[in-house]
C-alpha positions in Angstrom: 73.9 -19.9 -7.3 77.0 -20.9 -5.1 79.3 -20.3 -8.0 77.8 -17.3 -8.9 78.6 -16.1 -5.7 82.0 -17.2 -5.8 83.0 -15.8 -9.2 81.1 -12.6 -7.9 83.3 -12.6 -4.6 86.6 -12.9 -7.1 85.6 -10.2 -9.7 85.0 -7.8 -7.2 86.8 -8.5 -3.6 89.8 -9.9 -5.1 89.7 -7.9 -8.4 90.3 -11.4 -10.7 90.0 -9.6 -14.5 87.1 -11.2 -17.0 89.5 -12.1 -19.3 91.8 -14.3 -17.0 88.1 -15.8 -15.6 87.0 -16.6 -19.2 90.4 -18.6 -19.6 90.2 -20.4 -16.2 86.5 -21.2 -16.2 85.6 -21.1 -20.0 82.8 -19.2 -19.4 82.1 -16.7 -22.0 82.6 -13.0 -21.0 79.1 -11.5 -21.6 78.2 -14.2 -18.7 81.0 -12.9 -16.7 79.7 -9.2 -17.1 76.4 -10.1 -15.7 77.7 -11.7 -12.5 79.6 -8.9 -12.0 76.8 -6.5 -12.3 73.8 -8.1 -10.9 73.5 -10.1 -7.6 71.5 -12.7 -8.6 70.4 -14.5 -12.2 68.4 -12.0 -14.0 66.8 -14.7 -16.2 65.8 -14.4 -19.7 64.4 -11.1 -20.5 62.6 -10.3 -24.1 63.8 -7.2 -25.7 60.7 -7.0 -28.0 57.1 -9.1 -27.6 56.3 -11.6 -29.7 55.1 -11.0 -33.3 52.2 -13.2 -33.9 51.6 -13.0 -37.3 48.7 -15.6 -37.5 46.7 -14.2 -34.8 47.6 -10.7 -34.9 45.6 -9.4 -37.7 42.2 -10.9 -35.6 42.9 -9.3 -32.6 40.6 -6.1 -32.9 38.1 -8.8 -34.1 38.2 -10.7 -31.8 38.1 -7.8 -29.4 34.4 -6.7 -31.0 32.9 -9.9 -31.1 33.9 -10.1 -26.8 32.1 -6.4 -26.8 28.8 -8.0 -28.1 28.7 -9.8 -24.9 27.8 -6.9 -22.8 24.5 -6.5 -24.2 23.8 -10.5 -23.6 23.0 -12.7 -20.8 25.8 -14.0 -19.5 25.0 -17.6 -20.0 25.1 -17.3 -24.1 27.9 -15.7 -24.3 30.9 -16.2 -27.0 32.7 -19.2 -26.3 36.6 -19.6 -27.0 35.2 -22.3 -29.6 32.6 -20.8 -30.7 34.6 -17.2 -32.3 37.6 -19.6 -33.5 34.6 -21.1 -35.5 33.9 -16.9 -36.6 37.5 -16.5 -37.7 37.9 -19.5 -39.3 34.9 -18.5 -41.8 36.6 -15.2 -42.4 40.1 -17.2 -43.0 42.1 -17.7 -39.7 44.1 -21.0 -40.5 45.5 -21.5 -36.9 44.7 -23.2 -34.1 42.3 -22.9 -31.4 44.7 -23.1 -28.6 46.6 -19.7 -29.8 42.7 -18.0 -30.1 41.8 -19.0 -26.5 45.1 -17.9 -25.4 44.6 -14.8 -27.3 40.9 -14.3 -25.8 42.3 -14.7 -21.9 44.9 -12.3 -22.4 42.2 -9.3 -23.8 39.9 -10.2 -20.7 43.0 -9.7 -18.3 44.1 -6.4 -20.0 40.7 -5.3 -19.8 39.3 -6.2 -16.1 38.0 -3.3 -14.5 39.9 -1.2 -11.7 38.3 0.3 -8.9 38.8 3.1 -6.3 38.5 2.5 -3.1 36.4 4.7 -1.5 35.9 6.6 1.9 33.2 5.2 4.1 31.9 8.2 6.0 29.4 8.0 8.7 25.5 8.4 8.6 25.5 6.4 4.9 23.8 2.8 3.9 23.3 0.3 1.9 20.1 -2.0 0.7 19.3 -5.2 -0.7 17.7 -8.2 -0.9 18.8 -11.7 -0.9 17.5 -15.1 -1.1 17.6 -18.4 1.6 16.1 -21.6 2.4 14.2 -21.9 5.8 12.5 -24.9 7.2 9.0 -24.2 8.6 7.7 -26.6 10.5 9.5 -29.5 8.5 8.6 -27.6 5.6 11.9 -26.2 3.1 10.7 -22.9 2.0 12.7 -20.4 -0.1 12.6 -16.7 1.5 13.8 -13.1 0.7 15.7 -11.4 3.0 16.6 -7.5 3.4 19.4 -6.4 4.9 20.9 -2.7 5.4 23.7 -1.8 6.3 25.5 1.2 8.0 28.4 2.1 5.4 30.8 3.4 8.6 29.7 0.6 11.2 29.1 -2.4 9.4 26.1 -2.2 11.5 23.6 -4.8 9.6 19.7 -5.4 9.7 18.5 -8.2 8.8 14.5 -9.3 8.3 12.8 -12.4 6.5 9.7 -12.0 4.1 8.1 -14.8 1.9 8.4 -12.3 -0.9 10.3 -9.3 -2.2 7.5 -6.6 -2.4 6.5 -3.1 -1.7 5.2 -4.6 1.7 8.0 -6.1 2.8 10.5 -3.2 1.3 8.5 -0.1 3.1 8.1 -2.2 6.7 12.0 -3.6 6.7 12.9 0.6 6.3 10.8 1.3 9.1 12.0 -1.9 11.1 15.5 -1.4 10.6 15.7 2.6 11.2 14.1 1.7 14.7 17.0 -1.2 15.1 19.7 1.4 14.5 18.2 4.3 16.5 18.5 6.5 13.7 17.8 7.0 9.9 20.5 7.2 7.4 21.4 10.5 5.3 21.9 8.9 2.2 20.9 5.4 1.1 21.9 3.4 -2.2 19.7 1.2 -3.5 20.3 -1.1 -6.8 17.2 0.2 -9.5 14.3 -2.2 -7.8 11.0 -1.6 -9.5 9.5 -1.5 -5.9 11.3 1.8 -5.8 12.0 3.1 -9.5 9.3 3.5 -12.2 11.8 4.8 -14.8 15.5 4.9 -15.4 16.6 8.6 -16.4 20.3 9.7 -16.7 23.1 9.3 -14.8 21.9 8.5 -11.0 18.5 10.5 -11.3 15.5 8.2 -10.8 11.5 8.5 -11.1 10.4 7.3 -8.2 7.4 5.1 -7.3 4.6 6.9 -5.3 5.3 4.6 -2.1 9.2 5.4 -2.4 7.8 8.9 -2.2 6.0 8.7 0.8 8.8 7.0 2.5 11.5 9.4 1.7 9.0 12.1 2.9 8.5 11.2 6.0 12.1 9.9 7.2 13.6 12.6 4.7 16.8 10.4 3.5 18.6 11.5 0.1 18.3 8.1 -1.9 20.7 6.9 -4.4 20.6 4.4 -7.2 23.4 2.8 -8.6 23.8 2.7 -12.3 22.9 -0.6 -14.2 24.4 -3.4 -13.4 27.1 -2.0 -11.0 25.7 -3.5 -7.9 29.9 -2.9 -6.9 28.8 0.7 -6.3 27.0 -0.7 -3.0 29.9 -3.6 -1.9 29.3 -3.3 1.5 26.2 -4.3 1.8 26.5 -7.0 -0.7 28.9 -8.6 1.8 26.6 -8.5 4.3 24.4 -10.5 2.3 27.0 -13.1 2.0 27.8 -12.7 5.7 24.3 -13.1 6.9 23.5 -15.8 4.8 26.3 -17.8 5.9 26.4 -16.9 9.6 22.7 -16.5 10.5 21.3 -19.2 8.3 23.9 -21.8 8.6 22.5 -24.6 9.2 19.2 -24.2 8.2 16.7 -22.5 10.3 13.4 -24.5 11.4 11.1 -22.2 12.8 7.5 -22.2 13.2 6.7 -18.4 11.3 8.2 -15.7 10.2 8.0 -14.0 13.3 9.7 -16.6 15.0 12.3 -16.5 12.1 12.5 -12.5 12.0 13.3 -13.1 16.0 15.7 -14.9 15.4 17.8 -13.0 12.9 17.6 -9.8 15.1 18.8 -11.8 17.3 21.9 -12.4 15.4 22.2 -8.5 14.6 22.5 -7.6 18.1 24.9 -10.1 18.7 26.7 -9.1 15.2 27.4 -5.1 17.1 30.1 -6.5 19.6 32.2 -7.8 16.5 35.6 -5.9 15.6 36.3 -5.4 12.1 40.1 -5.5 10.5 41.0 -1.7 9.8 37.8 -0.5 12.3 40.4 1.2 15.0 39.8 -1.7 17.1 36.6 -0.1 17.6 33.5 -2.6 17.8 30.5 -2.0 15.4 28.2 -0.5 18.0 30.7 1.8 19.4 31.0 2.7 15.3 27.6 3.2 15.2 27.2 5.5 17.9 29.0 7.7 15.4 26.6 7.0 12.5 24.2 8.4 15.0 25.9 11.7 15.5 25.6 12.8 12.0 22.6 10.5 10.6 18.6 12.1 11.3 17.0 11.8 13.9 14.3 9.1 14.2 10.7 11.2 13.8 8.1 11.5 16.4 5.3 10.3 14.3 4.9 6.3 13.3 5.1 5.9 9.6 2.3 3.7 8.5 4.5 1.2 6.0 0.9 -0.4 4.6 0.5 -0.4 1.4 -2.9 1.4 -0.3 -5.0 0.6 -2.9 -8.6 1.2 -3.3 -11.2 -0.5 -5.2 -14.9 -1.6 -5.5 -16.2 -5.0 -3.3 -17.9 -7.3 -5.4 -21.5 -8.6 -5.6 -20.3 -11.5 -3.8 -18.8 -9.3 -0.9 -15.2 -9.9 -2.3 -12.2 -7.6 -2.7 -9.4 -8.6 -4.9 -5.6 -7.7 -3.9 -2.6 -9.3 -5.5 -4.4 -11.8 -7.2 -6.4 -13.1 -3.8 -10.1 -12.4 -3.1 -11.0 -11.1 0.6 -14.4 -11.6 1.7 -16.3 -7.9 3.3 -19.8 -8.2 5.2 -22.1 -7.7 2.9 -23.5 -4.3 3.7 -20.7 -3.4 2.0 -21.1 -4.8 -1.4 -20.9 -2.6 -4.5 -19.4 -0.1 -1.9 -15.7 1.8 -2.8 -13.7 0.6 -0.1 -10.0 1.1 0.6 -7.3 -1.6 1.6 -4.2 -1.0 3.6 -1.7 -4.3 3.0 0.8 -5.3 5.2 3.3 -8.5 5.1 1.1 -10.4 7.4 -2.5 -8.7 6.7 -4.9 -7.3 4.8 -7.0 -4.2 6.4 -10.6 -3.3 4.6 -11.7 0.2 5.0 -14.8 2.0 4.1 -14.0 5.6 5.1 -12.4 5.7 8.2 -13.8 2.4 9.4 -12.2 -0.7 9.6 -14.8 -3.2 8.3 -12.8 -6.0 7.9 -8.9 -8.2 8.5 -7.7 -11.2 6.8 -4.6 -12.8 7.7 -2.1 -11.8 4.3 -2.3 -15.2 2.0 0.9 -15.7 0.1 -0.1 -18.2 -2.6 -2.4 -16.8 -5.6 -5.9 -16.4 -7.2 -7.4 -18.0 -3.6 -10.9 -16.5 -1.7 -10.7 -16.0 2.4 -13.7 -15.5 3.7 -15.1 -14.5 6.7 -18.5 -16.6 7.8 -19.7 -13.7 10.2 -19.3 -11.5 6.7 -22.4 -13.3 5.4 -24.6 -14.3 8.0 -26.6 -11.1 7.6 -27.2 -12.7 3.7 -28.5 -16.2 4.9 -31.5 -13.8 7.0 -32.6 -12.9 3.2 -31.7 -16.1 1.5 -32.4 -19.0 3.9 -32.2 -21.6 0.7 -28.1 -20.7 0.5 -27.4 -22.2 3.9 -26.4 -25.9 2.7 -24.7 -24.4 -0.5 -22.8 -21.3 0.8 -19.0 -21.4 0.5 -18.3 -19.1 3.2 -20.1 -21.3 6.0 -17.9 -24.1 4.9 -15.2 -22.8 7.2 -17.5 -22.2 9.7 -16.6 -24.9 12.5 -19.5 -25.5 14.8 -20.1 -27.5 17.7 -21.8 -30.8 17.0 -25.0 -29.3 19.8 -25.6 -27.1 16.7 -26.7 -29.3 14.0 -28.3 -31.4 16.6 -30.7 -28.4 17.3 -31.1 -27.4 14.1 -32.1 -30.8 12.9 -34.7 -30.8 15.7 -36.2 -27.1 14.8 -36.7 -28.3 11.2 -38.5 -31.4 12.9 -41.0 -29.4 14.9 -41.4 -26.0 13.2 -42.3 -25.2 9.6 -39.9 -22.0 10.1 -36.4 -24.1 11.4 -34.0 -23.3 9.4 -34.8 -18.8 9.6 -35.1 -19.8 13.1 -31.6 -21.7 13.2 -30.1 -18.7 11.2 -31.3 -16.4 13.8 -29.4 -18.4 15.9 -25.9 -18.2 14.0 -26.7 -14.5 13.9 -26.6 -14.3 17.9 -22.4 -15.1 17.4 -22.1 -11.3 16.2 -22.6 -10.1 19.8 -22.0 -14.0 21.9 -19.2 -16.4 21.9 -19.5 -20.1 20.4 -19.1 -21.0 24.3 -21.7 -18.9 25.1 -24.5 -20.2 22.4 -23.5 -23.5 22.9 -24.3 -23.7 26.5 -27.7 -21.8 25.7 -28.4 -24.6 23.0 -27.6 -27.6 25.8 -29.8 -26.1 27.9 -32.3 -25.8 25.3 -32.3 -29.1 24.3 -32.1 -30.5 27.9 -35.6 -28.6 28.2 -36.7 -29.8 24.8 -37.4 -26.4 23.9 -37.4 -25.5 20.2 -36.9 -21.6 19.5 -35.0 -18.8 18.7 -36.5 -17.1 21.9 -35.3 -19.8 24.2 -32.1 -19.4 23.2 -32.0 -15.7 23.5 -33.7 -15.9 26.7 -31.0 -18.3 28.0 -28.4 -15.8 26.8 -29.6 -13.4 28.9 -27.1 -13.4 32.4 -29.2 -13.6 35.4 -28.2 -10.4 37.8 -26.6 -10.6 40.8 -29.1 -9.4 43.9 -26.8 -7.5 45.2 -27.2 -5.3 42.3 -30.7 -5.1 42.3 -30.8 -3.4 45.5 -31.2 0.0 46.0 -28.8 1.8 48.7 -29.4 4.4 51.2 -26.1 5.1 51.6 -25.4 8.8 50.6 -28.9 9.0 50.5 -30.0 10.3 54.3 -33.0 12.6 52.4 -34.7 9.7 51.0 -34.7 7.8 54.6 -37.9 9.9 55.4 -39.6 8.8 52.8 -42.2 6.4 52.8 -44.0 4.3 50.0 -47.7 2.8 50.6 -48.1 -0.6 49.4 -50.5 -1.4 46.8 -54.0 -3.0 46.7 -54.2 -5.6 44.3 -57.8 -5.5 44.4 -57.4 -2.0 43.3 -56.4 -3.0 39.8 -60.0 -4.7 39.2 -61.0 -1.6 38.5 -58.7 -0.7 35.7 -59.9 -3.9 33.9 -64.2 -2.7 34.5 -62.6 0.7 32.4 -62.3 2.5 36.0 -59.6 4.9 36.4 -59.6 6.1 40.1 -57.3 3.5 41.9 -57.4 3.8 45.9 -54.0 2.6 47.5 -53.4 1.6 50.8 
């Protein structure tokens, strides 16, 4: 470079000609002429591209065997090995290397370009993502939704042990109430929860739950075509962010409430954070402009539980997602209705609530309820030892002691132990056990004692009867009874004298 400079500084400040440079320096003249008329080496430059005459004729071949892929999974995909193989069969004599080179440069030519795109207020994003939690020394994998505001980078983020129309409808209702508003338009990948069928371009049949919810909140919703989840970037970084910032290291947590805490936690902390290119403008000032266009949050809850109705069982049981939940029995063979939520399961008949479980998460399990069937031991004593649903029933140890002892000293124990059980409809265990220590401190063996010491004794005070606001009853004055006079109602007399 240093004698490129000087030659330059002699061709053109001191006007040395070429040819009197090409006899001092022996440098050929076509050299000279390109120091004089570029500033720097220009380096070799091809006039024409390479002809590759052994690969050239498999190019467009090559080019349709690579188009095949797109309807594959990406994991058996054409190899570089595998089409030299191909065109070797159809009579390619070179190499691999100049195939694979010829394969990279068709997937750089072809890579896709994309817009970039305005990101105007009141719009979001959705999806779900997976993570591993620790729950009570337990690893655990979860699903996690997230929205996010398009304008604000505003995210929402909320833990379920499944991805389901459950979790889906309550993370919506959750995550409008975090931002204070619902989104005008939302873009969602094409999620079964939410899509029945695929029709063309962006248009959607939706699921009867996605109905309801789009009803009541009133949102335009919007699916991205298949297998373009680019079309909703934002939010898939925020996936990535949450993932990486809220679950790094691992959470250990006790539920997903504590968990769900937790990550809200993280979202309201996430607002005060300035994004590159954002004005300088923190994500909940940002938001506070989502909210000036978005929709207003509505007045009415929206009731995210998901409905199915059905018949209950001769053994008292309704089935939902596989589990069986027990119903009292009154209600066997009955239509009922359930209403399904992330964390329970809601029994209607009618209007009435007739029974909650606690949601179970693993598969093809029964919950009962023992108060469910207590009403069915009245009619079948015999099933008391054998019934499945009394197996969860954890009783104080004065229990069996008294029952033991009524099947010692009556002939009709065991109805008159189940009589007993039935008492927890309307008393606590505390309650009935303390009647049953008493009981057995008296060594008295019935039903009857123990209802009797159920009974609360009254206060005096409250068996009084006061005056006060009463001053026209002071005047009045009541005779006392003869108690001889009642001899004559027993002789079959009916005139009794008082006093």
């Amino acid at each position: 470079m240093d004698q490129w400079i000087k030659l330059r500084r002699k061709i053109h400040n001191q006007e040395v000609p070429l040819r009197q440079l090409e006899r001092d320096t022996g440098i050929h003249r076509q050299t000279l002429r390109k120091i004089r008329d570029n500033s720097q080496p220009p380096g070799y430059q091809r006039i024409r591209p390479i002809e590759k005459t052994k690969i050239g004729p498999y190019i467009d071949r090559i080019k349709a065997i690579l188009k095949t892929d797109k309807a594959e999974h990406k994991k058996q995909y054409y190899t570089a090995k595998k089409i030299w193989e191909i065109l070797q069969s159809e009579g390619f004599n070179g190499g691999y290397t100049i195939v694979k080179d010829a394969i990279r440069e068709i997937k750089k030519t072809s890579k896709e370009v994309f817009m970039p795109l305005s990101q105007r207020p009141g719009e979001a994003q959705v999806d779900f993502g997976q993570a591993v939690v620790k729950f009570n020394g337990t690893l655990k994998k979860v699903m996690f939704f997230v929205m996010s505001m398009v304008h604000s980078d505003a995210m929402f983020v909320m833990a379920f042990p499944r991805e389901c129309t459950e979790a889906f409808m309550e993370a919506h209702v959750r995550a409008f109430d975090f931002f204070g508003c619902v989104p005008n338009r939302i873009s969602y990948d094409n999620t079964r929860i939410a899509v029945t069928k695929i029709l063309t371009h962006h248009k959607r049949k939706y699921t009867a739950e996605f109905k309801r919810l789009i009803s009541h909140h009133l949102f335009e919703p919007h699916f991205c075509n298949v297998r373009r989840p680019n079309e909703k970037g934002i939010v898939e970084g925020s996936v990535k962010y949450s993932r990486l910032n809220f679950m790094v290291p691992v959470p250990q947590v006790k539920d997903y409430d504590e968990l769900n805490r937790l990550l809200r936690d993280c979202c309201q902390s996430d607002l005060d954070r300035i994004l590159r290119g954002k004005r300088s403008l923190s994500k909940k000032q940002l938001l506070a402009e989502d909210r000036v266009v978005a929709i207003a949050l509505p007045d009415d809850k929206f009731d995210y539980r998901k409905t199915a109705s059905t018949f209950a069982s001769s053994e008292s049981l309704v089935r939902y997602n596989t589990n069986d939940y027990s119903v009292p029995v009154s209600y066997a063979h009955h239509q009922i209705t359930i209403k399904a939520s992330v964390r329970f399961i809601e029994i209607y008949r009618w209007d009435k609530l007739i029974a909650s479980h606690r949601r179970c998460w693993d598969r093809e399990c029964q919950i009962f309820e023992p108060m469910h069937y207590l009403e069915l031991l009245e009619r079948k004593p015999g099933s008391l030892d054998h019934a499945r649903p009394m197996e969860e029933l954890q009783l104080p140890k004065c229990f069996n002691t008294y029952r033991r002892l009524l099947e010692t000293h009556r002939d009709d124990g065991t109805k008159e132990y189940i009589k007993i059980l039935l008492l927890l409809k309307k008393y606590s265990f505390t309650q009935i056990a303390k009647a049953i220590t008493k009981a057995l401190n008296y060594r008295i063996y019935c039903f009857d004692a123990i209802l009797q010491f159920l009974l609360t004794t009254e206060d005096y005070a409250f068996t009084t009867f006061s005056l006060a606001g009463r001053d026209h009853l002071r005047g009045v004055t009541v005779n006392k009874t003869e108690v001889a006079a009642y001899g004559s109602l027993v002789s079959g007399g009916c005139d009794v004298k008082t006093a």
